[in-house]
C-alpha positions as CSV (number, residue, x, y, z in Angstrom):
1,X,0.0,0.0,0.0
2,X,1.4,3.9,-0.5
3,X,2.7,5.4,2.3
4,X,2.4,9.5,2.2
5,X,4.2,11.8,4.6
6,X,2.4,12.4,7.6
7,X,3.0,16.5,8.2
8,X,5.9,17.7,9.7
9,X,6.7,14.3,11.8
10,X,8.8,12.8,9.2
11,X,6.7,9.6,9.9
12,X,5.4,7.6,6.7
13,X,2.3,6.3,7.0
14,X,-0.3,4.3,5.1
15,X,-3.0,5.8,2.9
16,X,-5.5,3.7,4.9
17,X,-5.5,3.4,9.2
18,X,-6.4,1.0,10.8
19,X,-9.5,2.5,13.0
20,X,-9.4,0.4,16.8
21,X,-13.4,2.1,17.7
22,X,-16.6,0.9,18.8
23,X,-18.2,2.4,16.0
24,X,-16.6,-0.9,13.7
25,X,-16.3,-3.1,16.6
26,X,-14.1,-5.4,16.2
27,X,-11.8,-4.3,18.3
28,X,-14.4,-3.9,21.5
29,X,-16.2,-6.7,20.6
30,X,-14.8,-9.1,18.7
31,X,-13.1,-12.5,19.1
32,X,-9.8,-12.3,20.1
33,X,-9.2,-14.8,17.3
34,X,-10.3,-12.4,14.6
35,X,-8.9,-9.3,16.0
36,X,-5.3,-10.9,15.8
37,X,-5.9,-12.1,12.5
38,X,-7.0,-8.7,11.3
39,X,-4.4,-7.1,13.0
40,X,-1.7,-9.3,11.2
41,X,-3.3,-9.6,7.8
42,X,-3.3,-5.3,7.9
43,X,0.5,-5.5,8.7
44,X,1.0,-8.3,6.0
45,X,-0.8,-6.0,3.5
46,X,1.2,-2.7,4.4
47,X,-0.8,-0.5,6.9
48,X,1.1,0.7,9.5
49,X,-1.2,2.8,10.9
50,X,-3.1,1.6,14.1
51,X,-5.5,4.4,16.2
52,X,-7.3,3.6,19.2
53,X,-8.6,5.5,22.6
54,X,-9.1,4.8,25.8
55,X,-12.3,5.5,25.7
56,X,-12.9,2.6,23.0
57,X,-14.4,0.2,25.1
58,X,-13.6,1.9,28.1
59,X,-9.6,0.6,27.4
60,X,-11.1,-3.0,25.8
61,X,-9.8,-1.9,22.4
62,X,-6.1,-0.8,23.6
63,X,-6.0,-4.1,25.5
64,X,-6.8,-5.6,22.3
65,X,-4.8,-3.9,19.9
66,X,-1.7,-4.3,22.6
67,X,-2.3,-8.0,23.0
68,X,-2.2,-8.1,18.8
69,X,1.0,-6.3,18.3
70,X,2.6,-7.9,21.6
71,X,5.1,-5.4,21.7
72,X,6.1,-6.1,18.0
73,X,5.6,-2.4,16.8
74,X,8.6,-2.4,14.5
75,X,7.9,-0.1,11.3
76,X,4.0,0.7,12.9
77,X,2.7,4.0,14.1
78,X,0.2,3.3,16.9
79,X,-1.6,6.7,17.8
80,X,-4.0,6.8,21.6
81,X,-6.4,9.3,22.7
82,X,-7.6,11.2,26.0
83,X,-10.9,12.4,26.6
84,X,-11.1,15.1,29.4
85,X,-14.6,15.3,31.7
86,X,-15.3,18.5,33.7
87,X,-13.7,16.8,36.5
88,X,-10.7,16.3,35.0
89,X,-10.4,20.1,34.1
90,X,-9.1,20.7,38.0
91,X,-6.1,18.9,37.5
92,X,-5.5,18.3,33.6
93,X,-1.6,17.2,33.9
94,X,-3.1,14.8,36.1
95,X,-5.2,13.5,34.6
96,X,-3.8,13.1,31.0
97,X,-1.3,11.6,32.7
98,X,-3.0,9.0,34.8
99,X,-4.9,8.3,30.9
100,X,-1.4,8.2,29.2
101,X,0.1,5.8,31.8
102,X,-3.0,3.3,32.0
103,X,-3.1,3.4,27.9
104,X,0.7,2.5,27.2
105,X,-0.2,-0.6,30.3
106,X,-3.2,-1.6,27.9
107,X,-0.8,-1.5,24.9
108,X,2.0,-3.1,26.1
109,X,4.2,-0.1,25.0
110,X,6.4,2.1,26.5
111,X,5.6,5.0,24.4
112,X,3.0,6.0,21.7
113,X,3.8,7.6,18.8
114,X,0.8,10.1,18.8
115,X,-1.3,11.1,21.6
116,X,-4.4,13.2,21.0
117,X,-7.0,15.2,23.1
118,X,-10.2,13.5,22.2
119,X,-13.0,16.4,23.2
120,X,-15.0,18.8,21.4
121,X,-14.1,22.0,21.4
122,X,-16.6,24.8,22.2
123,X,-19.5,23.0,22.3
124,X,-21.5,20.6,24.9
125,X,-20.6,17.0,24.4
126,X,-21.5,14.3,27.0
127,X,-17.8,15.1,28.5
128,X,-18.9,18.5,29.5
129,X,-17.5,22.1,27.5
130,X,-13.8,22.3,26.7
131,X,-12.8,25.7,24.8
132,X,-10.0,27.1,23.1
133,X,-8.2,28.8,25.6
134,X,-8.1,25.8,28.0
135,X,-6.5,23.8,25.5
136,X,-3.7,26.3,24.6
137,X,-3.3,27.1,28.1
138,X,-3.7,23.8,30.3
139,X,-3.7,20.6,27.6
140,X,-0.8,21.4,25.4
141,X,1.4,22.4,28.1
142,X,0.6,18.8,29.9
143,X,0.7,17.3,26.9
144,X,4.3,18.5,26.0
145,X,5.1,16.9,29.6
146,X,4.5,13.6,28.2
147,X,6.2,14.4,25.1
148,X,9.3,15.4,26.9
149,X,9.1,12.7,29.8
150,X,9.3,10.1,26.2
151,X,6.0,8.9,27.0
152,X,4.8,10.5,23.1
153,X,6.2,11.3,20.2
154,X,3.8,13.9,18.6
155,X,0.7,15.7,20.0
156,X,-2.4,15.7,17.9
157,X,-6.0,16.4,18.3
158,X,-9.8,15.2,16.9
159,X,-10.6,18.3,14.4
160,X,-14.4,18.5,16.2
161,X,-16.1,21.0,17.0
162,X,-16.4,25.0,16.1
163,X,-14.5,25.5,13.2
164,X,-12.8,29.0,14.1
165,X,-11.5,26.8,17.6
166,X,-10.5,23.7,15.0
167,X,-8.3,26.7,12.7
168,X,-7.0,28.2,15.7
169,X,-5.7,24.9,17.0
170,X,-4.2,23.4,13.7
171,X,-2.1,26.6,13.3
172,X,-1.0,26.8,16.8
173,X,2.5,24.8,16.0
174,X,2.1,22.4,19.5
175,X,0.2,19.8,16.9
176,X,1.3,17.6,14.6
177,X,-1.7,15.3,13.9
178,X,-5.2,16.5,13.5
179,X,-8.4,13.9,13.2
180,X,-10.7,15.5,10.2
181,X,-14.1,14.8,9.8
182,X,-14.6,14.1,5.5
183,X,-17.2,12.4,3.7
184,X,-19.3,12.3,0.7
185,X,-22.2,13.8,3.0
186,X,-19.5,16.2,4.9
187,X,-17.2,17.5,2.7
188,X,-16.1,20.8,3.4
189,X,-12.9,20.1,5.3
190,X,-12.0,19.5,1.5
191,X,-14.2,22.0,-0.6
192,X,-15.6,25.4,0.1
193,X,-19.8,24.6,0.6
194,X,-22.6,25.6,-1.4
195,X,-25.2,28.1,0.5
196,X,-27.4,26.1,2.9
197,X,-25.5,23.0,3.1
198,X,-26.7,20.6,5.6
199,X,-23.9,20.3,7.2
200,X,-21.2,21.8,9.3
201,X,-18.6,24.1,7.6
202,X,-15.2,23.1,8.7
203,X,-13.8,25.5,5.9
204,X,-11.5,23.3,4.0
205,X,-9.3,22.4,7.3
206,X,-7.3,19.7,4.8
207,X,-5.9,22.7,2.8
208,X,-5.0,24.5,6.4
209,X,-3.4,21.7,8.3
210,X,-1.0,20.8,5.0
211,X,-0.2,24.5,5.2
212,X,0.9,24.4,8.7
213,X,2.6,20.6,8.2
214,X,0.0,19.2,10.5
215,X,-1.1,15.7,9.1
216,X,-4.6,14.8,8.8
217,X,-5.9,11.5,9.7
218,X,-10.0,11.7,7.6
219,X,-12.6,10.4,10.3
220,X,-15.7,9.1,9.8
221,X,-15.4,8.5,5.9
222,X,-18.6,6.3,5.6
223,X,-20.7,8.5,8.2
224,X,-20.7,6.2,10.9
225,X,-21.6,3.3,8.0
226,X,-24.4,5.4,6.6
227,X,-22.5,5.4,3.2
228,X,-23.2,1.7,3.0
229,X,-26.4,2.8,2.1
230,X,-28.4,0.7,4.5
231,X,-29.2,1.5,7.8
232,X,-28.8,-2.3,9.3
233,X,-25.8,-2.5,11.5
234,X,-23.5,-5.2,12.1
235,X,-23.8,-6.9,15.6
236,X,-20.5,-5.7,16.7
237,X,-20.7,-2.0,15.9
238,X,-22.4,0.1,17.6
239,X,-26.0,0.3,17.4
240,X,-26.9,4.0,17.4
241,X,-24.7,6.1,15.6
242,X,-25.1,10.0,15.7
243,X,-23.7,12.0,12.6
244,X,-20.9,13.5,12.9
245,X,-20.5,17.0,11.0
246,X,-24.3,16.0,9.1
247,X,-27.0,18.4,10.2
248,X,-29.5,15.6,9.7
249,X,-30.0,12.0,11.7
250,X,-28.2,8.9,11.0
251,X,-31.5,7.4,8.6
252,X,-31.5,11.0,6.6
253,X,-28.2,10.1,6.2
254,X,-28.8,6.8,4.2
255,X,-31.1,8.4,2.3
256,X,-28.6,10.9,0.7
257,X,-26.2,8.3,0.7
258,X,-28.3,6.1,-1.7
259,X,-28.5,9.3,-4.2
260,X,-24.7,8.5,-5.2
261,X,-25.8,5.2,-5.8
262,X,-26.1,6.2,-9.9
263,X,-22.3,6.0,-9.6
264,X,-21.7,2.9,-8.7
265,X,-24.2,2.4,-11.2
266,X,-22.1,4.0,-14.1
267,X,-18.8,1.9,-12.6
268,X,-17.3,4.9,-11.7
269,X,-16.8,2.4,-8.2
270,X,-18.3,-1.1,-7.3
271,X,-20.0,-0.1,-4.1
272,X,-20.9,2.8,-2.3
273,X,-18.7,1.9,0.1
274,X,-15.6,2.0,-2.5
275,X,-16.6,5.2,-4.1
276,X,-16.4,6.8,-0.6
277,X,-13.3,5.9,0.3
278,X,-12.3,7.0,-3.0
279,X,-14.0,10.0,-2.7
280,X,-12.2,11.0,-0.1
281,X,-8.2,10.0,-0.7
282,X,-8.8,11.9,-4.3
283,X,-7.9,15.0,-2.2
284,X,-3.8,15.3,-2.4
285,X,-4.0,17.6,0.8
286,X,-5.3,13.9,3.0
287,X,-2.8,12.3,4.3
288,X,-4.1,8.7,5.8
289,X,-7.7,7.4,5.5
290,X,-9.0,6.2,8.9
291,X,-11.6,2.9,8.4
292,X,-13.9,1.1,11.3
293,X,-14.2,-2.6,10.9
294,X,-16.3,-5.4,12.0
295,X,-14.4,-7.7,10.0
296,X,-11.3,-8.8,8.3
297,X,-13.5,-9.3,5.0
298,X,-14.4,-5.1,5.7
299,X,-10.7,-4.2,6.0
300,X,-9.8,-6.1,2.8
301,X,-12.7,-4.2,1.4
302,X,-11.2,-1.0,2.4
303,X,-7.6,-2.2,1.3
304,X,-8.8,-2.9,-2.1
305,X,-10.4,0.3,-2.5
306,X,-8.1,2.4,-1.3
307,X,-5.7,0.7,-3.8
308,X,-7.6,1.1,-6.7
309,X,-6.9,5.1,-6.7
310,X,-8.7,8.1,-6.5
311,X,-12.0,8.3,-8.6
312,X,-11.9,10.0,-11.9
313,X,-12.5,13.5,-12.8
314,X,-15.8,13.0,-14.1
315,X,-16.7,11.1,-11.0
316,X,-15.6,13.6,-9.1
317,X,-17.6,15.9,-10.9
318,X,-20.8,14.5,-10.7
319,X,-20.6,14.1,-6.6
320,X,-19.9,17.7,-6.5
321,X,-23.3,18.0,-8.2
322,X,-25.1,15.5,-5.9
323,X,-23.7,17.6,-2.7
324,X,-25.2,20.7,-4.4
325,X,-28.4,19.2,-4.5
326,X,-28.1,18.6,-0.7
327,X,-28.3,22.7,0.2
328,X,-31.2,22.8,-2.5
């Protein structure tokens, strides 16, 4: 698989992660069996790439993903996250530390090369409020503790939230990885919006973070699975999904998604799944593709269709015509 340069970090990583979330399941849910096969047939197949959190099955899926690797992290970049509550916000180098500590036992490592904050910024989520200011002025200085005690490599954070706070963050120069939300249904971290877009506006952040050497891992790149087109769900994922980005629920979601389906149609891509993917590493200014799996039969999926290419100019064209419609 192609590797791209992953910002300023000198790291080279594969166009497709590796996602470790509850959203896919697998590794919070599945066999132990099929998770290490997964996990081998990814680093047989040349993704490097592994991301997880500890909030992915409250630490299940680190447990998992460091029982998989068992300690063999030789050419891999493994990436954690830290999700801070209100109660946290007292003592923040505490508590990103106590996280970082009881996610590198989990993994069986000594260090990670990534650690990101794992909140949204400026608005309500179910961890409580966590703005700007408190990131730039308590996070990233506790953060860079962990990055100097060897505990991290590189600092990076989940793109979520307002946009102006998401800008303001990506140029700030203490990040080097950024998670960006990017679909077919969300695409304006890639391409300026049409009036009335159902959607949130993250003002083409791709462009900004390869600007400021900040690599971009793209999030949610089948809308939580709505781009499947279907809104059954596999027994391991996770059951109720909210959209991410989408101004809309999860079923409105499907619905839209099914209106690319003259596409796939045209064999512009063999699934809806594939000509999302697509859709999303035709943008140069990506630089790894993050995917959530139930199963190894999903990830070769993903594989394939990331290694076919980006989608054609004329396929490109006719999404941007589709989205258009959307803000009708």
């Amino acid at each position: 698989m192609e590797k791209r340069n992953f910002g300023n970090t000198g790291l080279d990583v594969s166009r497709l992660t590796f996602g470790c979330g509850a959203v896919g399941g697998l590794m919070t849910k599945g066999d132990a069996a099929d998770q290490d096969r997964a996990v081998a047939w990814a680093r047989d197949n040349g993704i490097n790439f592994f991301d997880t959190a500890a909030s992915y099955g409250d630490g299940t899926s680190e447990a998992n993903l460091g029982r998989a690797l068992n300690g063999n992290t030789d050419g891999i970049v493994v990436s954690t996250k830290v999700g801070l509550g209100v109660d946290d916000l007292a003592d923040v180098a505490g508590a990103v530390s106590r996280s970082l500590d009881a996610s590198l036992t989990r993994l069986k490592l000594d260090h990670v090369d990534i650690f990101q904050l794992h909140n949204t910024l400026g608005r309500a989520d179910r961890r409580g409020t966590l703005d700007v200011s408190q990131v730039l002025d308590d996070v990233i200085p506790a953060f860079e503790k962990l990055k100097d005690a060897g505990k991290t490599r590189f600092l990076g954070f989940t793109a979520k939230g307002e946009a102006d706070d998401l800008h303001k963050l990506v140029k700030c120069g203490a990040f080097s990885s950024a998670q960006i939300f990017y679909n077919l249904l969300v695409p304006s971290a890639g391409a300026a919006l049409p009036a009335n877009y159902p959607a949130d506006d993250f003002r083409q952040l791709l462009d900004v973070a390869l600007d400021n050497g900040v690599g971009s891992i793209g999030v949610r790149v089948l809308a939580g699975g709505a781009l499947s087109g279907s809104e059954a769900r596999h027994p391991l994922g996770m059951q109720s999904v909210d959209p991410i980005g989408s101004e809309t629920d999860y079923a409105t979601d499907v619905q839209r998604a099914r209106q690319f389906l003259p596409l796939v149609e045209a064999g512009h891509a063999a699934s809806l799944p594939e000509l999302a993917i697509r859709y999303v590493i035709s943008n140069p200014a990506l630089s790894t593709t993050e995917i959530g799996i139930a199963t190894l039969e999903e990830l070769q999926q993903a594989t394939a269709a990331v290694n076919k290419g980006p989608l054609s100019d004329d396929a490109l064209a006719q999404i941007k015509s589709v989205q258009a419609g959307f803000a009708a």
